[in-house]
N, C-alpha and C positions, 0 to 999 in steps of 0.2 A: 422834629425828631432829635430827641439829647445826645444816642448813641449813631455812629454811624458802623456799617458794617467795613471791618478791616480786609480792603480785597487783597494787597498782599499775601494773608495768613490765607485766605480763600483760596487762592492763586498755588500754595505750595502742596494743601490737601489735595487740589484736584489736579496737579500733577503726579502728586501720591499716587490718587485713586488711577489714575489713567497707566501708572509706570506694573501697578498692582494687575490692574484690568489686564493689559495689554499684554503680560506675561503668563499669565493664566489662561489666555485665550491662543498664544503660541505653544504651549504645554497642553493644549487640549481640553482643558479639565471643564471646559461648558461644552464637550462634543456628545455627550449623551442625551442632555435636554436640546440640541440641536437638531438630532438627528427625531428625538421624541417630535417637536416642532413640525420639522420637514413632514412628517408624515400624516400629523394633523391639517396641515397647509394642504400638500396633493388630495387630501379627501373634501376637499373645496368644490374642488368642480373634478367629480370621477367621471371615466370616459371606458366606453368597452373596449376590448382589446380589437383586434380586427377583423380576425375569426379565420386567420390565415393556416394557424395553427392551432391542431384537434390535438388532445390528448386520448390516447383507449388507455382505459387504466385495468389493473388488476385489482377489483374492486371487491366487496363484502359478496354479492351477489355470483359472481364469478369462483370465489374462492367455495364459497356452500355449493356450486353445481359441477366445478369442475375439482376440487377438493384441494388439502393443505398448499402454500405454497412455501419452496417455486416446486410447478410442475416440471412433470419429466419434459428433457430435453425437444424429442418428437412430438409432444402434445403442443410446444412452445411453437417449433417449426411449422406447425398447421395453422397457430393464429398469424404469423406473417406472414404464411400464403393467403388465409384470408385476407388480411389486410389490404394486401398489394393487389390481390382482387378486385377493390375499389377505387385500384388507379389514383392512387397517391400521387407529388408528384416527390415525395422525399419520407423516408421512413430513419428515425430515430428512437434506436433501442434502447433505455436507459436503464437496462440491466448485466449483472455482471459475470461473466461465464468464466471462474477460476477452477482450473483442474479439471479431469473428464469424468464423465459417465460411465454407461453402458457407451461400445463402438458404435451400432447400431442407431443410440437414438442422438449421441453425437454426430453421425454422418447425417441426417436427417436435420439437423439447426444447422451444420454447415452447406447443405445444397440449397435449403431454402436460403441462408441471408446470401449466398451467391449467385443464386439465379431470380433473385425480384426485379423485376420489370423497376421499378421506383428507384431511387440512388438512394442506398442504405447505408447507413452508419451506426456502429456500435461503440458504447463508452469503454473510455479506460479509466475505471476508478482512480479518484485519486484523495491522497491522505496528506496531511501538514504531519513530519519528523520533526523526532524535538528539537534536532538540530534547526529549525524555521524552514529547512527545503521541501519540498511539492513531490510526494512518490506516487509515482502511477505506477498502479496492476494492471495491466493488460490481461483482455480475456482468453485462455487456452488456445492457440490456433488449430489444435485438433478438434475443439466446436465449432470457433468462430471464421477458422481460414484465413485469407487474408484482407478479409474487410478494413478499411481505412476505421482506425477510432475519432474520439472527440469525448473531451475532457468535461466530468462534474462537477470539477469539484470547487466548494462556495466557501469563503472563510466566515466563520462567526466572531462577531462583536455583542457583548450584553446579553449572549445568549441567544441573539437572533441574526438572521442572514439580513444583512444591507447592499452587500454587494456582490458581484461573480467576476470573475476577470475573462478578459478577452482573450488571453492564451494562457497556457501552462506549463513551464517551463519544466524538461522532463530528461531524465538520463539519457531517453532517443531523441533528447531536441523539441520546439517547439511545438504545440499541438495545440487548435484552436478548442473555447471551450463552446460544447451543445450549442448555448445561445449566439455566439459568434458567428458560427460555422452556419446553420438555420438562418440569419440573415444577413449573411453572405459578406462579412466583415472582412477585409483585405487586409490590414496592419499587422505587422509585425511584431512589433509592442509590447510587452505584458505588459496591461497598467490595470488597476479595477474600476470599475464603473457601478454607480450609483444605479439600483433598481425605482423605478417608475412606480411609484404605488398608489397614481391618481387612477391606474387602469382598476378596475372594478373585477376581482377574480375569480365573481361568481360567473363573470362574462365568458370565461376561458369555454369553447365548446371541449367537453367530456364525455365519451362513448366508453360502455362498458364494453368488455372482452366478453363476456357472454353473449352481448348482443351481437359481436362482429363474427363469434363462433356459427350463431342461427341467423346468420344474416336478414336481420331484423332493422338494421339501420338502413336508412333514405340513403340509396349510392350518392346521389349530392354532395352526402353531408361530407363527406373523404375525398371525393376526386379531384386531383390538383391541388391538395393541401398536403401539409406538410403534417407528417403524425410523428408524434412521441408516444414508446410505448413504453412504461414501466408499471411501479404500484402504487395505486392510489388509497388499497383500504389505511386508513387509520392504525391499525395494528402491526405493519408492516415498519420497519427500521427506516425507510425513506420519507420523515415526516419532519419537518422541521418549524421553528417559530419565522411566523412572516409578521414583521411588523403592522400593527394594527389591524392584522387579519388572524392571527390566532396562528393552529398549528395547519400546514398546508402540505401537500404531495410535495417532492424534490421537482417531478416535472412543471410544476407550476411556475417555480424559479425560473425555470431552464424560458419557458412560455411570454415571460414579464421579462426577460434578458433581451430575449428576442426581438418584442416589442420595442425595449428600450432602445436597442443598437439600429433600428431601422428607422427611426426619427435622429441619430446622429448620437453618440456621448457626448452626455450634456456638459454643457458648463462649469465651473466651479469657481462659482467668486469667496469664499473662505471667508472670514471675518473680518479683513482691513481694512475693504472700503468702509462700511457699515465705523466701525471703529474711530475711522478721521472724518468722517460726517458727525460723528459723537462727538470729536475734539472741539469740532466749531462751534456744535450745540454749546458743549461747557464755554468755549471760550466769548462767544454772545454771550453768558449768563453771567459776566466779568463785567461788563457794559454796565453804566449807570440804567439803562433802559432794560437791560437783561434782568436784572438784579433786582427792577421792580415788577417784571411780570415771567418770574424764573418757572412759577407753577407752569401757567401755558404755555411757555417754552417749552421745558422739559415733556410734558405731554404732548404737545404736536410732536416735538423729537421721536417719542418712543413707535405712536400710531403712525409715525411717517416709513419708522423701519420696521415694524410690525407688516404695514399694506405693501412696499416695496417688498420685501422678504416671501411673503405669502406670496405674490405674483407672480415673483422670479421662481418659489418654489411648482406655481402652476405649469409655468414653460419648463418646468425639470432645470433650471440654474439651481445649483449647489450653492449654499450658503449658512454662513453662522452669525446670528445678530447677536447674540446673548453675553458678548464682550461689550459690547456698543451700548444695548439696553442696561448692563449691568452700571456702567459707568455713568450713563446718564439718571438711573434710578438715585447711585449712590451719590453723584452730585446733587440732585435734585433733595435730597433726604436731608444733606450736610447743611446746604444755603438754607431749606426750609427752617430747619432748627435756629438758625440764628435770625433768621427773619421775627419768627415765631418770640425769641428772648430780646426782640427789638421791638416786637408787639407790644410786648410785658410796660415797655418803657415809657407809654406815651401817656398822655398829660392823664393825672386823678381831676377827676371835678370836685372830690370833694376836698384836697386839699390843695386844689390849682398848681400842683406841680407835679411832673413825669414820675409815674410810679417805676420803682426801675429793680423789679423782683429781678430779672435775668441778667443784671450784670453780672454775673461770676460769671457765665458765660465768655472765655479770656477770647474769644475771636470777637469778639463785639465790642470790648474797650481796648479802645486803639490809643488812647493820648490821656487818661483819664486821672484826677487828683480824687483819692477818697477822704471824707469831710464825715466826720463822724460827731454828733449832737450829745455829749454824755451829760443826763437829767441828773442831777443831785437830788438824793428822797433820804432825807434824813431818818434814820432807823426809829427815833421817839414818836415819829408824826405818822402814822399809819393811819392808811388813807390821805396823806398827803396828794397822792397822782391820783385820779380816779382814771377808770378804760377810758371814759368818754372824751376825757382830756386829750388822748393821745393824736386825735384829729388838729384837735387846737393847734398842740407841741407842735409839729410837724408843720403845721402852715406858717406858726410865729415864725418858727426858726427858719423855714424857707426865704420867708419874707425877709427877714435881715441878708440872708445869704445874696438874696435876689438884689440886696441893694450896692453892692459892691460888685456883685457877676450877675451876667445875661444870664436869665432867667430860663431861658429857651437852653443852656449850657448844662444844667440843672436836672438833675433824675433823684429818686430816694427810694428806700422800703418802707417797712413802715417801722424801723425800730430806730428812727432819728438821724439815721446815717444817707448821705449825699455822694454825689459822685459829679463834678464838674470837670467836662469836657474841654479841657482848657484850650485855646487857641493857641496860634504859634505868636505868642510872645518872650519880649527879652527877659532874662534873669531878673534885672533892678522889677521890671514890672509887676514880675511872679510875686517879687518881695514886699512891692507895695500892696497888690491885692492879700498876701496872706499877714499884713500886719492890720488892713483893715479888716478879715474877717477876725482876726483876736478882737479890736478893737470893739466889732460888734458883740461880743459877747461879755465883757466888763461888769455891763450892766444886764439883772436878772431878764428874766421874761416875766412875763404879767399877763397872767391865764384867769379870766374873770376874777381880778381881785386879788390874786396870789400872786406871790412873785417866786419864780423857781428857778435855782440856781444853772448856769448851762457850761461844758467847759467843751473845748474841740478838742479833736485828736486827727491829725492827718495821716492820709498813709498814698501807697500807691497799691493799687488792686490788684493781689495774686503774683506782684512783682513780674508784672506781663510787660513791662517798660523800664529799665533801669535807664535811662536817660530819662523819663520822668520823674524817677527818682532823686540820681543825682541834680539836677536842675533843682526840685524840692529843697533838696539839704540847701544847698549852695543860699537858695532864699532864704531859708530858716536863721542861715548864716550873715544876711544882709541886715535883717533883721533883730537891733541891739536890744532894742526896748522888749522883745519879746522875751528874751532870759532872764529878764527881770520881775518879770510879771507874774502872778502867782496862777493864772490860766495854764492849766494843763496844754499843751502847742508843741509838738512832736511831730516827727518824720519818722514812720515804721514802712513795714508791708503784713500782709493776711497773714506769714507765716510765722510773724513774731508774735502775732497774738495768745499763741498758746502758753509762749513761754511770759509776757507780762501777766494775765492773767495765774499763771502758775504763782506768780512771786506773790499776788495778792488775794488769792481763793480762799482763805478764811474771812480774812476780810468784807470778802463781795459776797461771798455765801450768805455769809452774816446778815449782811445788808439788804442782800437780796428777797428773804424768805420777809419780810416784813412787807416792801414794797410786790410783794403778788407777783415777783420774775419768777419764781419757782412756781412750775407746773405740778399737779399730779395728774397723770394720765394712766387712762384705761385701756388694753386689752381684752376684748372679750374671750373665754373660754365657750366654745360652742360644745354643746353633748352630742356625739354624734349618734344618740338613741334618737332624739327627737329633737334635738335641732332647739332645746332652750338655750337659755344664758343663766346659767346657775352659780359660775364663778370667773375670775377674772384674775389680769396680773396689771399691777399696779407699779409704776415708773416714775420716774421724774423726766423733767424737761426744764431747761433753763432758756430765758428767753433774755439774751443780754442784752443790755441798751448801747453797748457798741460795739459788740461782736458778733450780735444776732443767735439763730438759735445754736444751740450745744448740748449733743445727741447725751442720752446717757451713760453709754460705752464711755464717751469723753469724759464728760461729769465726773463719773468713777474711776476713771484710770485718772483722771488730775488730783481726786480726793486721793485714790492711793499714793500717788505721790509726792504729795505735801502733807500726810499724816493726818489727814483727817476722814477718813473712811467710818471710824465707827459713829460719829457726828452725820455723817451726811446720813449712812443707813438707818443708825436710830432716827433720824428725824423721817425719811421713806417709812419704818416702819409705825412711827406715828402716825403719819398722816393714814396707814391703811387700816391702822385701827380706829381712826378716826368715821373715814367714808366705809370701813366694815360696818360700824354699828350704822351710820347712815341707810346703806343698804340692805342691812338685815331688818329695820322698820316697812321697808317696801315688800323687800322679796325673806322671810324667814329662811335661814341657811343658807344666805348667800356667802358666801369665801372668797376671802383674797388672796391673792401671792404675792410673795415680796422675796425678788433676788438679795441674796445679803451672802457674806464671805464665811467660811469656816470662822475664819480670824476671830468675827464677831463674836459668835457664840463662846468662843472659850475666853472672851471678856466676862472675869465674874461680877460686872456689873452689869451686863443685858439683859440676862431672866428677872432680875428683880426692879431693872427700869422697865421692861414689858409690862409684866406684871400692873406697875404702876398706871403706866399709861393705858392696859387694855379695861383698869376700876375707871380712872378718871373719865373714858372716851365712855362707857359704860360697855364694852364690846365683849362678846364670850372669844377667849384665850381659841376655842376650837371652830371659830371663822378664820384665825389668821395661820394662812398657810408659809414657812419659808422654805422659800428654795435656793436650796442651799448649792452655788454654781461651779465651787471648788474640792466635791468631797473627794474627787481620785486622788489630789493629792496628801490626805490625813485617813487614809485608809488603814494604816498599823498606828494609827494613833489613838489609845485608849479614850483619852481626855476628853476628842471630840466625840467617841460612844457617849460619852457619858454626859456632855454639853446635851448631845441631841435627846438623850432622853430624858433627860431634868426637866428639858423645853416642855414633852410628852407627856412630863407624868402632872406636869403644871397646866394643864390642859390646848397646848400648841401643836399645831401639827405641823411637820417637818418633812420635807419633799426635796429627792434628788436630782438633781438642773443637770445641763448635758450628758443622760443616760441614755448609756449604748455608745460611746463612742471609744469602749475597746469593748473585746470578746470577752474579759473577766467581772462585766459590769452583773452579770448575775449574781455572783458572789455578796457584790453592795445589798441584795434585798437582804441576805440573811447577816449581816454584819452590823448594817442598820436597822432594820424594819421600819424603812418611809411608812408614810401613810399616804404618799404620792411620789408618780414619777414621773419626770417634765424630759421623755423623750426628745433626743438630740433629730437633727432632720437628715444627718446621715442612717442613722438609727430607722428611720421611718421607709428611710428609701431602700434600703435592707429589704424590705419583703416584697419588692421585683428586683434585687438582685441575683446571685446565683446561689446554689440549691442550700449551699454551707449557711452562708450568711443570712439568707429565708429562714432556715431553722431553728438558725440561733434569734434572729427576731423575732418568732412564735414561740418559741421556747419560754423568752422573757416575758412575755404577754399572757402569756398561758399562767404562769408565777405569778405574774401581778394578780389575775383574778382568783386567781386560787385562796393565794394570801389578803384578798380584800383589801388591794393596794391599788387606787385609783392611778388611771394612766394619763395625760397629758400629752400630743404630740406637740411641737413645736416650731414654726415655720415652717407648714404645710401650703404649700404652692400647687402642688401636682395633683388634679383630680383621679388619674390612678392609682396615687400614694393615697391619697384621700379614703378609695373607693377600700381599698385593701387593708387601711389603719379599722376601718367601721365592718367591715366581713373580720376580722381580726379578733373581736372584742375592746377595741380600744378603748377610754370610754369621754373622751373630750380633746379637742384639738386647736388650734390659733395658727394663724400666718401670716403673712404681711399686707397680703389684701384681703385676705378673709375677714382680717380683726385687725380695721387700722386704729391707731391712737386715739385716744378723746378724752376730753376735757370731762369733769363728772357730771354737768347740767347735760351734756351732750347723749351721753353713755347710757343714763337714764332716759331720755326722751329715744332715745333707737331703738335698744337692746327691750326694755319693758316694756315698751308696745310692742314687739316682735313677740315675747312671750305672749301677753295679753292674747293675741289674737292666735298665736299659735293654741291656748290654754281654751281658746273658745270664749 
């Protein structure tokens, strides 16, 4: 292995992730999917309640016979005489008697809850003030008397009840709540307490009030239990969300409070242990032995607090893993990626040395000199390098490298360039091995018969090491014979390369288009009628022999800055009328696009170089489309009216590139009249966003087809954005994985067998 993983830079992310974790887990913000968790956990092993306590509710069936509720006072007082009939040995009323009635049928609910044989208890409503304090209403003592109360009241979290408290602190002092009081809870306390939701609450015995009216219920089933009497139909305001049970009666709460308090309040181990059991997981994965088997690490880690967690959640312990899991995911995710760009690195068979694609990767080159092979291809001799050579290159040049440094020190890509992992040696050393690697390169290489010239370029990578660095110069420095020598033998970093290339991009341009480094690549346009490939957008790609690849963005913002922009694009648009007419022999009306600048066109010498090049290519002027990517800026600019329609009446068509990304972009259809619009992807996502901005992107849409202006979306990712661009009218679309790059051998063999077989 060439690269080794740097565990310092390891070591400081996953104090990160742990400082990141560990704070968000004391602010709560994983207590939702904790508490979601918990309650998937208790449904592990669900258990009936005990059946100690019945509910009679005031159900659908009861309300149809005995009519609207709440009933009058004195009809109430007859169901708790029934009740208490059944020799209860505790009646709880969980309803609220605010204000009086009639005298009569108030005197009537105050002798019965005063003279039941059973110990009764009536609640005292209670509300959260926005102040955060706890008001109880007590119920009228002109109904109720002076029956002792017991408190309901449950706070919501997410919209659902999690917890009730064991008292409730009240303008008269403390007062136990229902579920407290029912199993006979002594503390003093207010604190809450976590509801049991292993118990199964279809277990809860439930007697309707009609039935205890026609005493129709088994005396069994009540005697010596505890009853709660309140409302259970559905339609009634004492309905609330029970976690993973849906919406349930108030007294069911009060039932599962109950439950809970008479097995003890549970436990609460919170998130920290779980958390520093995490710490050791990372901190093992720091170990030469962690670090080779992190995967099964980190997954025993997780299923370790996953089955602990669930367990503790069976016995009703409280706890939160999801700070724990979250850090060991995200360690787990971190090492894997560098494992993964350590993968990348290990030996090519076919050119015996470590392919080393993930060294950018800056946590993975820890001490590392970069050695760059720059092939000389003289611009006369095309076809000097063939592809096939490039295997050759790469093992020659190895093989010299390899004769001065350990071999096994050694990694490459495949665009000539090296990376040796230097050892810890002295200065004079550094300087003797980088006068020998010049020395090896003096003389050409000799590639079956040819000789081809090679010069180095050293750097240090991504400037991830300035004591590599300077150690570098200082050699460079040791080293007299090298200033002399006409071998290119420099000390840069990755960031300077923009700017030497900057100085020499005509140059290399120049050079480059002959030796085959300049790509043209394909995009496909999808139709989203049917799903053919009718047209495409055409780019370049530079593939340097010592800077590797260089996006287009780049390409073109370096031509814009060394004045050579209408060069680079005339030649893009060449080549499209080149592989236009290529592809209009395959597919008839196939079209291409070509990004190009306002700039361009008001060059009065590009319609008549077009021109030129669309006779010589043999290619019809109305396959090539441009999209033109800066027209908001020359908006009151006559000139460019007039550029774009010279293009038009010359038979080219002319297409507006990031449109829609202001609200006056309608305007552009009647100022211009494209013949295409290469919608922007803020523009796209517009039609799910809010009702203004929807309209105005259907609006635009609606315009295009009206006016027989093809539409184009453009880095389309989102299969909603998608779904909405094609219900739309839109009438073809590209994105980044929809339509990735390709070469034209490539573009052709995908894309037209995909028609082919779509065409039947």
């Amino acid at each position: 292995m060439a690269l080794n993983l740097d565990k310092k830079k390891i070591r400081r992310k996953i104090a990160l992730f742990a400082a990141i974790c560990g704070l968000l887990g004391a602010i709560g913000i994983f207590e939702p999917l904790s508490l979601a968790l918990s309650v998937l956990q208790s449904k592990a092993m669900v258990k009936p309640v005990s059946g100690d306590i019945v509910v009679v509710g005031i159900d659908s069936p009861s309300i149809e016979k005995i009519g609207r509720w709440p009933w009058p006072r004195d009809k109430q007082a007859e169901l708790i005489k029934s009740i208490d009939s059944y020799g209860p040995k505790a009646i709880y009323i969980d309803i609220g008697y605010q204000g009086t009635t009639s005298p009569s049928a108030d005197r009537a609910l105050r002798e019965a809850l005063t003279t039941t044989k059973a110990k009764t208890k009536i609640v005292a409503l209670a509300a959260l003030e926005n102040n955060g304090t706890v008001k109880s209403l007590y119920s009228h003592s002109t109904a109720v008397g002076s029956i002792k109360s017991v408190s309901v009241y449950v706070p919501f979290q997410l919209g659902h009840i999690w917890e009730i408290p064991t008292t409730v602190s009240t303008p008269r002092g403390l007062i136990p709540s229902m579920a407290a009081d029912i199993a006979g809870w002594k503390g003093t306390a207010t604190e809450n307490f976590k509801l049991d939701f292993g118990y199964n609450v279809g277990s809860i015995p439930t007697f309707s009030a009609r039935d205890i009216f026609e005493h129709t219920v088994n005396p069994g089933e009540l005697k010596g239990k505890t009853v709660i009497l309140g409302a259970t139909d559905k339609t009634q305001n004492d309905v609330h969300l029970m976690p993973g049970n849906g919406k349930q009666p108030g007294a069911y709460f009060q039932v599962l409070g109950a439950e809970t308090l008479k097995n003890g309040i549970p436990l609460e181990w919170g998130w920290m242990p779980f958390f520093l059991f995490a710490l050791l997981i990372c901190a093992a994965q720091l170990t030469r032995f962690g670090l080779r088997y992190s995967k099964p690490i980190c997954w025993a880690g997780l299923i370790t607090i996953l089955g602990v967690s669930s367990g503790m959640a069976i016995w009703h312990v409280g706890n939160d893993p999801f700070p724990a899991m979250t850090l060991i995911g995200i360690t787990g995710i971190f090492i894997a990626r560098q494992k993964t760009a350590l993968r990348r690195s290990q030996r090519n068979e076919e050119t015996g040395f470590s392919d080393m694609t993930g060294y950018m990767v800056e946590e993975v080159v820890s001490n590392a000199l970069f050695i760059a092979a720059t092939i000389h291809r003289p611009e006369a001799r095309r076809g000097y390098i063939l592809d096939s050579d490039d295997l050759n290159i790469i093992r020659a040049v190895g093989q010299r490298l390899s004769s001065v440094l350990d071999e096994r020190q050694l990694t490459h890509n495949n665009n000539m360039q090296f990376v040796w992992e230097m050892p810890s040696i002295a200065t004079s050393t550094l300087a003797a091995h980088m006068e020998g690697l010049r020395q090896l390169f003096v003389e050409p290489l000799n590639i079956d018969g040819r000789k081809i010239d090679v010069d180095i370029f050293f750097g240090v990578d991504r400037d991830v090491n300035s004591n590599v660095k300077l150690r570098a110069e200082r050699a460079l420095s040791a080293s007299a014979e090298a200033r002399d020598n006409q071998t290119t033998f420099k000390i840069t970093t990755t960031s300077a390369y923009g700017a030497h290339l900057e100085s020499k991009f005509a140059e290399e341009f120049a050079a480059a288009v002959p030796n085959g480094d300049i790509q043209i690549l394909f995009r496909a346009h999808h139709n989203l009628g049917n799903n053919l490939i009718r047209s495409a957008e055409a780019t370049i790609g530079w593939v340097h022999p010592a800077y590797g690849q260089i996006s287009p963005a780049r390409l073109f913002g370096l031509a814009r800055q060394t004045g050579n922009l209408y060069n680079v694009s005339l030649f893009l648009c060449q080549q499209a009328a080149h592989f236009s007419a290529r592809l209009a022999k395959i597919s008839p009306g196939f079209t291409l696009a070509a990004k190009i600048s306002v700039d361009i066109l008001l060059d009065p010498n590009f319609k008549p170089a077009m021109l030129s090049i669309a006779a010589a290519e043999q290619c019809r002027p109305s396959d090539i489309i441009f999209d033109i990517v800066d027209i908001h800026a020359f908006v009151a600019d006559d000139a460019a009216r007039l550029a774009i329609r010279n293009l038009q009446v010359a038979g080219f068509r002319v297409g507006i590139g990031n449109f829609g990304i202001t609200s006056s972009d309608i305007d552009l259809l009647r100022l211009f009249e494209p013949d295409e619009i290469f919608l922007a992807a803020s523009f796209s996502a517009e039609l799910l966003g809010s009702t203004s901005n929807q309209i105005f992107a259907e609006g635009a849409l609606r315009i295009a087809q009206a006016s027989d202006i093809i539409s184009t979306a453009d880095d389309v990712e989102d299969r909603a954005v998608l779904a909405q661009l094609r219900r739309r009218g839109c009438d073809r679309c590209k994105g980044k994985a929809l339509s990735m790059p390709m070469n034209f051998l490539d573009f052709v063999d995908m894309h037209f067998e995909e028609n082919n077989k779509m065409l039947g």
